[in-house]
C-alpha positions in Angstrom: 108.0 64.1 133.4 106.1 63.8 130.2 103.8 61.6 131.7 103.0 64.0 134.4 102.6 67.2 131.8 100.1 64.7 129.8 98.2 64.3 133.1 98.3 68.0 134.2 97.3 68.7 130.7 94.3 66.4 130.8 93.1 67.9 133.9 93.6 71.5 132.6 91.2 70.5 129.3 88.9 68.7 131.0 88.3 71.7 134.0 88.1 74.0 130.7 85.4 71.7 129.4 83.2 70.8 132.5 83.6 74.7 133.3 82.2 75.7 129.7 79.0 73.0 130.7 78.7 74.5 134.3 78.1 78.1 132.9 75.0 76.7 130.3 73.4 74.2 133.3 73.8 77.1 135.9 70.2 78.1 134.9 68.9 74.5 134.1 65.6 75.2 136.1 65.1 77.3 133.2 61.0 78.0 132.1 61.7 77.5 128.5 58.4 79.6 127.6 58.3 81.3 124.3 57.4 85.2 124.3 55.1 85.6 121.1 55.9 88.0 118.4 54.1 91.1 119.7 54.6 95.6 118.7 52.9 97.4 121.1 53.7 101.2 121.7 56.2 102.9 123.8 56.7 106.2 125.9 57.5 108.0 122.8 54.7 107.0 121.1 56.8 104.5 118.9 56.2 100.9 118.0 58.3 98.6 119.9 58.5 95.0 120.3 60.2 91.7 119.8 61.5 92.7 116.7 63.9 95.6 118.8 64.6 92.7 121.3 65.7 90.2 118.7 69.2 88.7 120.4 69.0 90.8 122.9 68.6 89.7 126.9 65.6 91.4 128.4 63.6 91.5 132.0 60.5 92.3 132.1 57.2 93.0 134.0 53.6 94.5 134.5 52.1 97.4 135.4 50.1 100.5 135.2 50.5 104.4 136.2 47.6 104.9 138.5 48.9 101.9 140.7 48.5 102.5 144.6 50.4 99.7 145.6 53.3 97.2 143.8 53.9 99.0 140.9 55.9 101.8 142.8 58.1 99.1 144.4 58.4 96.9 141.6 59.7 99.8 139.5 62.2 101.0 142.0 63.2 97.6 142.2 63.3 97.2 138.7 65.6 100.4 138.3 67.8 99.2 141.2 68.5 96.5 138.7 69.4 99.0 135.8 71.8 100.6 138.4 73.7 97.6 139.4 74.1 96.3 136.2 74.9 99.7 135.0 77.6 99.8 137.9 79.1 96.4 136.4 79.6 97.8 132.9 76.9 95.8 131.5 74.6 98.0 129.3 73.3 96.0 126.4 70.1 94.2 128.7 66.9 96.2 127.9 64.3 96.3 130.7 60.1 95.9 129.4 57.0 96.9 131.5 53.5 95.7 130.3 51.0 98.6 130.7 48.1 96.2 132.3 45.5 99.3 132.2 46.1 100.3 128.9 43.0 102.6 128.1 44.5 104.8 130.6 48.2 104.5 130.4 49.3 106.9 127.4 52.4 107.5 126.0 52.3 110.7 128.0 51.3 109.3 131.3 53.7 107.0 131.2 56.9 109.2 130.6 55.2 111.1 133.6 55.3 107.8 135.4 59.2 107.0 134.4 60.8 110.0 135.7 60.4 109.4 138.9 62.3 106.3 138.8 65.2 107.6 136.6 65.6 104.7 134.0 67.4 105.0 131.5 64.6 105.9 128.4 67.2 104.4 126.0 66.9 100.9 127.6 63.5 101.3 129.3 60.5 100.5 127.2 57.1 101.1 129.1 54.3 99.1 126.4 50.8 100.0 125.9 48.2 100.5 122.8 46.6 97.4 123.2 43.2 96.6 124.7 42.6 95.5 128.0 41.9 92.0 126.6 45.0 91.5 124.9 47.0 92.0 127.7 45.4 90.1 129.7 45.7 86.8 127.3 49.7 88.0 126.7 50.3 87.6 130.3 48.6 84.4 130.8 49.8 82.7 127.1 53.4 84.1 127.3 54.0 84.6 131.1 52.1 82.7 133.0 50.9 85.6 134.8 47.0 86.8 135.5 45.5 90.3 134.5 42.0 91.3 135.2 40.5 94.2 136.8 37.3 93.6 138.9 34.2 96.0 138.0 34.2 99.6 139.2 37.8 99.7 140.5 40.6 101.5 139.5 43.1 99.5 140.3 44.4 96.3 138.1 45.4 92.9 140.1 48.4 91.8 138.0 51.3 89.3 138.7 54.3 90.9 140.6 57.6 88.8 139.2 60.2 89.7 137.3 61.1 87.7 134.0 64.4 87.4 132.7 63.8 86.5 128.9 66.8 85.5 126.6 68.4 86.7 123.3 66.3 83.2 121.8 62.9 85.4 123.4 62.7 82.5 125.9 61.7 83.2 129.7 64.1 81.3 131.7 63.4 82.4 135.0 60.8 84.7 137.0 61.6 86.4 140.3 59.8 88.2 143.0 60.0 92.2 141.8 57.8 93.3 145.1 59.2 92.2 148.2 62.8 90.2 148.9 63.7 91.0 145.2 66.7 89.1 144.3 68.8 92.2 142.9 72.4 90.0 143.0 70.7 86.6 141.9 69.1 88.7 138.8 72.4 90.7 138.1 74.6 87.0 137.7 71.9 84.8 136.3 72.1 87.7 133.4 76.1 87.5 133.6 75.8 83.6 132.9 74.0 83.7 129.6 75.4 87.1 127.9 
């Protein structure tokens, strides 16, 4: 009888054990990419930045108001996100958008821009006050993603994932935030590391 408690026990401490590993390797196809120290400016016309997102999780992406095509999806999707996480209990993640046409997107444009998409403004930080040029290198340096917008258009070509960075300010993982968004596979992924 001991023998067999000792066994059980064993099996009970080492499940504990390989389940506490399982939950860190569940994202082991993490990027591992550093986000830069960076304070841009928010809708309200406040400095914001990696400083407010020390140890906290965060998704993020890019865009501008005047967008004709992703943006408007990506956003949705983006606030379709806040929703279900919202629904779960879960409201410590914030959720970061990277004005990529920043001469044009204000403080007041923006907050134009938001309320269509009913995010929550306390967790929602739309970022601009940087030059063209800036973004463009923050993309590529801590995102991997392009920014550039050709001569004489309007619009911006930017990259349309979703990153989900960690309380460390690591990207671990990017999704599609256009088209087959992964709304459930976002949702858990940001369950595992909380």
């Amino acid at each position: 009888m001991k023998k067999m408690n000792f066994i059980k026990s064993l099996i009970l401490i080492f499940t504990v054990i390989s389940l506490g590993a399982c939950k860190d390797a569940e994202l082991n196809n993490s990027l591992n990419w550093d986000v830069q120290k960076f304070s841009f400016t928010d809708q309200n016309g406040k400095q914001f930045g990696s400083a407010e997102l020390q140890d906290k999780i965060w998704v993020a992406d890019f865009f501008f108001t005047s967008c004709q095509t992703v943006c408007p999806p990506m956003t949705a999707n983006m606030a379709k996100i806040q929703r279900m996480l919202n629904t779960d209990g879960i409201k410590d993640v914030e959720f970061v958008s990277f004005s990529v046409d920043p001469e044009v997107d204000t403080p007041e444009k923006i907050t134009e821009f938001m309320k269509v998409y009913e995010m929550d403004g306390n967790r929602t930080h739309f970022l601009t006050g940087y030059k063209r040029a800036d973004i463009e290198k923050f993309a590529k340096e801590n995102f991997q993603s392009l920014v550039t917008k050709p001569e004489n258009d309007t619009q911006v070509i930017h990259g349309t994932s979703f990153y989900l960075i960690d309380k460390n300010g690591k990207v671990l993982k990017k999704y599609s935030g256009v088209e087959n968004t992964p709304y459930e596979e976002i949702v858990q992924d940001i369950k595992k590391i909380r």
